[in-house]
TORSE-259760 format. One record per residue (C-alpha): residue number from 0; residue in one letter; x, y, z. Coordinates in pm, 1 decimal. Example, Ala and Ser with C-alpha at 12.3 -4.5 7.8 and 13.67 -1.06 7.14 Angstrom:
i;aa;c1;c2;c3
0;a;1230.0;-450.0;780.0;
1;s;1367.0;-106.0;714.0;
# end
This chain:
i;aa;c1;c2;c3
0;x;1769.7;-2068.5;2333.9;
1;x;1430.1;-1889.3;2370.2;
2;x;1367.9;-1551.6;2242.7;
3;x;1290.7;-1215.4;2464.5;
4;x;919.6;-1307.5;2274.9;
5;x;922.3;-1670.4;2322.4;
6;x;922.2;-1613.7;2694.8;
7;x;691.5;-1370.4;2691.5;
8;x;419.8;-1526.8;2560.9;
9;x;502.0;-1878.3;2744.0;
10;x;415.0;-1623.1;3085.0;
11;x;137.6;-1431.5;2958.6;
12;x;-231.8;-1558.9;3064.2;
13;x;-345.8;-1452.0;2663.6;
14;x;-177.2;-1426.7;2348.3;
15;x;-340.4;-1293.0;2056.4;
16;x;-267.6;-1386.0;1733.0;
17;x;-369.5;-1175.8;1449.9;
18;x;-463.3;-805.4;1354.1;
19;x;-852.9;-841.6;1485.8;
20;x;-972.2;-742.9;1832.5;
21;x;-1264.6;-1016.5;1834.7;
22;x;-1110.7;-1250.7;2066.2;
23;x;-1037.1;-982.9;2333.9;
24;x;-1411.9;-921.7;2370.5;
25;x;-1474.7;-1313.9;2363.6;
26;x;-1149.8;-1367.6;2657.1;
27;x;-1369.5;-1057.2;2846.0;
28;x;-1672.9;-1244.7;2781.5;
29;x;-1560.3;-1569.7;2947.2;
30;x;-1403.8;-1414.0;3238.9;
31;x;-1679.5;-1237.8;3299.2;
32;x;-1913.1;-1553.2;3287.9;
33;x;-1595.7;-1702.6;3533.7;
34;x;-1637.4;-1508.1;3769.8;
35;x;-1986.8;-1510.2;3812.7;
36;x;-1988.7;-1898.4;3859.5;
37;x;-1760.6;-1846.1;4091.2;
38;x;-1972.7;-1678.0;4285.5;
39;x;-2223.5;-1903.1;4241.1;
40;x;-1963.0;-2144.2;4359.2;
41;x;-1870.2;-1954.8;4689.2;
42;x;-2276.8;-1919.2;4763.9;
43;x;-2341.0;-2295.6;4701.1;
44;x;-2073.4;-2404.8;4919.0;
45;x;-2146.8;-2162.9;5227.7;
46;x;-2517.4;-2249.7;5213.6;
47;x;-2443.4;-2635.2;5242.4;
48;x;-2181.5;-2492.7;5515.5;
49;x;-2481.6;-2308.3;5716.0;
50;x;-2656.9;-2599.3;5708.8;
51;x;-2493.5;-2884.3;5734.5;
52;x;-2229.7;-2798.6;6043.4;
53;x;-2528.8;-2678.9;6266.2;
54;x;-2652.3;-3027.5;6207.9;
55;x;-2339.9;-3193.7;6244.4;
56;x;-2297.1;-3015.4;6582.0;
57;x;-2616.2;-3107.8;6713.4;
58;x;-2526.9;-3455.7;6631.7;
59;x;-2855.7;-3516.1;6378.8;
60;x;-2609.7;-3634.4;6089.3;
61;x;-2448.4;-3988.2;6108.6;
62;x;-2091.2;-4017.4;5936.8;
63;x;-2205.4;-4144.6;5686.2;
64;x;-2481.6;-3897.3;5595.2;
65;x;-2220.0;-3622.7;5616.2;
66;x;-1979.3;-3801.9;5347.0;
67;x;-2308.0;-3845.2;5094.2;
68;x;-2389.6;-3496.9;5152.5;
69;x;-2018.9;-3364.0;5152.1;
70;x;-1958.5;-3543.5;4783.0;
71;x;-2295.3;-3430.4;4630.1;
72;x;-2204.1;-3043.2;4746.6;
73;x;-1910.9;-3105.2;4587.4;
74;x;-2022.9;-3238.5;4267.0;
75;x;-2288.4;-2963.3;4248.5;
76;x;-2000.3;-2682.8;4271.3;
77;x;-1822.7;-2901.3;3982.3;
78;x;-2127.8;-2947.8;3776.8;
79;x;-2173.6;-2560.9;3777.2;
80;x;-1854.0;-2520.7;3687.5;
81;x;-1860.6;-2724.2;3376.2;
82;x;-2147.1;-2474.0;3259.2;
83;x;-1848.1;-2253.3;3148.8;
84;x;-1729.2;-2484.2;2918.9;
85;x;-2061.5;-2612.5;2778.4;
86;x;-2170.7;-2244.9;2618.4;
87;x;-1796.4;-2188.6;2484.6;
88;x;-1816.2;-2011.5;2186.6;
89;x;-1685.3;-2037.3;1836.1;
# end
């Protein structure tokens, strides 16, 4: 049997462990950086959108052109990504 606190924390998206405030501004910090790749993310993926479906339409992109560009976009939006978790802080 789980405790009223044991659930709690098992549904919250932060617990905090201590008397000190200094990993509320760090949590802040990283959403903040979050959410701007994500936007970054949203950007690079309609630009490759503007320009690769008007291609694709006008039939200038063979198959398999369109899978090669397809999984580098996609690697590009995961590559950003991973920035978040290369300046993680102490």
């Amino acid at each position: 049997p789980a405790t009223a606190a044991d659930v709690s924390q098992a549904a919250a998206d932060a617990v905090f462990q201590g008397d000190r405030l200094g990993p509320v501004v760090a949590l802040l910090d990283v959403a903040r950086r979050a959410a701007r790749l994500t936007r970054q993310n949203l950007a690079l993926a309609l630009a490759y959108n503007a320009l690769a479906v008007p291609l694709a339409i006008a039939g200038l992109v063979t198959p398999l052109m369109a899978a090669v560009a397809m999984s580098s976009s996609s690697l590009a939006v995961m590559a950003n990504a991973l920035r978040l978790a290369g300046k993680a802080r102490p």
